[in-house]
Steps between C-alpha positions, in 0.01 A plus 500: 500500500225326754206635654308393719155376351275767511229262432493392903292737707749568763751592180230730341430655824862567572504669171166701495621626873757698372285812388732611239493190297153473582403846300693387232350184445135609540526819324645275227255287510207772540681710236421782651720726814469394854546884692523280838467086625394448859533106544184292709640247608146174524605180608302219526576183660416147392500172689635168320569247635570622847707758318448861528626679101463883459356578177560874433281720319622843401321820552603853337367834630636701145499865395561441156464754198281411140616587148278787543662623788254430756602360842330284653473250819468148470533164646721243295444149650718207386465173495683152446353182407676157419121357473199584303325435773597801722248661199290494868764690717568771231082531538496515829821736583297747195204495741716606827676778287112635361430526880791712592507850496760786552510805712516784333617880614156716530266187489347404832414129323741256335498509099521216248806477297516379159691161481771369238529127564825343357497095506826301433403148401691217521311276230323582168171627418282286258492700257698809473873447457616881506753520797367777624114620434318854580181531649426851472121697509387733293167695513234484199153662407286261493319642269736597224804288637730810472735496759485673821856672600387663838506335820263427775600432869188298573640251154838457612436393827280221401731374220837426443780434234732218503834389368546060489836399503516098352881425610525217289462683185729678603815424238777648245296723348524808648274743282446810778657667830255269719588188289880581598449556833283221587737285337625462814227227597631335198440104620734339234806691679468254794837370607542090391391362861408835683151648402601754768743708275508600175765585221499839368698676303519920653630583206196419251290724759432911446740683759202633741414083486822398615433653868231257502716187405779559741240558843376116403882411432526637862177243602723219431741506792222556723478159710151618619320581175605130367409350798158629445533440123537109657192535679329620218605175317357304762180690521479452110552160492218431770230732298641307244414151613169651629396544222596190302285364783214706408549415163483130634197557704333693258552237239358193700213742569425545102593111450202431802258721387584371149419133601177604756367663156557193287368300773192755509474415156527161464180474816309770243512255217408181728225744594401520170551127398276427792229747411525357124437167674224568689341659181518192338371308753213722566430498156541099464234456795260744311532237230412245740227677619357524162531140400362402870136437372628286247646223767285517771155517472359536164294223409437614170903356427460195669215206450318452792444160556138531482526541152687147436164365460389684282759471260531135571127463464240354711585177496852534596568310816604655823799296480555662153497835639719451773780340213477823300509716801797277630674531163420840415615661900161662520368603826133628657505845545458450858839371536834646639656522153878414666576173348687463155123588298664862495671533151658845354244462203133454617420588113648116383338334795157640412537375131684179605226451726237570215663263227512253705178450594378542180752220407310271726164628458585407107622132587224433690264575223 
């Protein structure tokens, strides 16, 4: 047999609109009895595109009655998502549903009601694989961490329980009376070619599930509810390529930032290759500095050439002195010191300049 895919919003909301299935699915799901099911309708619309799609969101007013016999009134809220992302729409619908309140007989105010929120996903968590996963409360002294069975109003209107529904895990295995009903979500019954329907087989279904299967088998020859199944498609494939886009544009954002930080880097290090530079050079001209007394103007390195006579003695001839000063570079102190006298060593000049005019002094003798 096929059903329509229950998986499509306007095919979930054709089911969950017929009350009597409705109970039975969420007090299967709930595991506990649903007295009576009041359906609130929210839609919300969303532009794409210059396309208007209805997303629906399902509210419950419920009467439903605990293990321990207790009734109760509560609002079950249900939500699809085909992206993780809607993580932000589930938030924000939570938020309208806290500020809601309820009239009740006797009460001149409105009254918080305790909310159940059911969410059908159409991907996978990260972690948990269970098909279907409790989130329920329970009450503990701090103290002693004994558990707390009774009830406060003031605590169950700021909290809730919740049921996640991961269709894709959904599969074969089939191990309790929610696992075989939800089974109708089953994704790898789509027809070869037509995600809109799936193949099912009534018979492998409990009798009071069967009801279920046959309104969807109904769906199918309903031109309007796969026209909008089409439109759903379309609307899909758009968020679809929106966010492959994103993906784009978030990846040449990470690949810029990644090369603005190298480049950050590589100006940090020629920073520091220049600071190392000027380092050395500072500490090259301190040399400099030091050594400074040594070349310029220390005449205790260099022979003045008023002492040429008296190592040349006496006697030597002006003409004499003027050979050894012309031989040995020397100049008067007076001078500018610019020519080629300048050598790196004043230390060999000086004893150059000594030895040789002892030289002469000798051969004159």
């Amino acid at each position: 047999m096929r059903i329509a895919n229950p998986i499509y919003d306007v095919v979930f909301k054709y089911l969950m609109q017929n009350n009597e299935l409705a109970i039975l699915i969420l007090s299967t799901i709930l595991e506990e009895e649903i007295l009576s099911l009041h359906l609130l309708p929210q839609e919300t619309a969303m532009a794409v595109e210059n396309r208007t799609f209805t997303v629906y969101r399902l509210d419950f007013s419920a009467w439903i009655k605990t293990a321990g016999g207790e009734e109760r009134h509560v609002v079950i809220e249900i939500q699809k998502a085909k992206f993780a992302a809607d993580i932000m729409r589930f938030r924000r619908y939570l938020g309208e549903q806290y500020k809601q309140g309820f009239a009740v007989a006797g009460e001149k105010t409105q009254k918080a009601i305790p909310l159940i929120s059911i969410y059908f996903l159409g991907y996978r968590l990260e972690h948990v694989r269970a098909p279907v996963i409790k989130v329920l409360r329970s009450y503990y002294d701090a103290a002693t961490g004994k558990e707390i069975r009774e009830r406060e109003e003031f605590i169950e209107s700021l909290t809730h329980d919740s049921f996640v529904i991961q269709i894709p895990q959904l599969g074969p295995e089939r191990r309790t009376a929610t696992e075989k009903l939800l089974a109708i979500f089953d994704q790898q019954r789509q027809v070869a070619g037509d995600s809109h329907l799936l193949e099912v087989d009534e018979a492998v279904y409990p009798e009071e599930y069967r009801k279920v299967v046959r309104w969807l088998n109904g769906a199918v020859s309903k031109p309007e509810i796969r026209k909008t199944m089409e439109v759903e498609d379309e609307i899909l494939a758009e968020f679809e390529d929106i966010e492959r886009r994103m993906a784009g544009l978030e990846k040449t954002l990470e690949d810029n930032a990644k090369a603005l930080e190298e480049k950050e880097q590589a100006i940090e290090e020629k920073d520091q290759a220049l600071e190392e530079n000027a380092r050395a050079l500072e500490e090259k001209d301190q040399a400099i500095e030091e050594k400074l007394p040594y070349l310029t103007g220390g005449t205790q390195h260099f022979v003045h050439f008023s002492l040429v006579p008296f190592l040349l003695g006496d006697q030597t001839s002006r003409d004499q002195n003027s050979a050894v000063r012309r031989k040995l570079k020397i100049q008067p102190l007076g001078s500018s010191w610019r020519g080629s006298s300048l050598v790196s060593s004043s230390f060999i000049y000086w004893t150059s300049a000594v030895m040789a005019a002892c030289s002469l002094r000798a051969a004159r003798r």
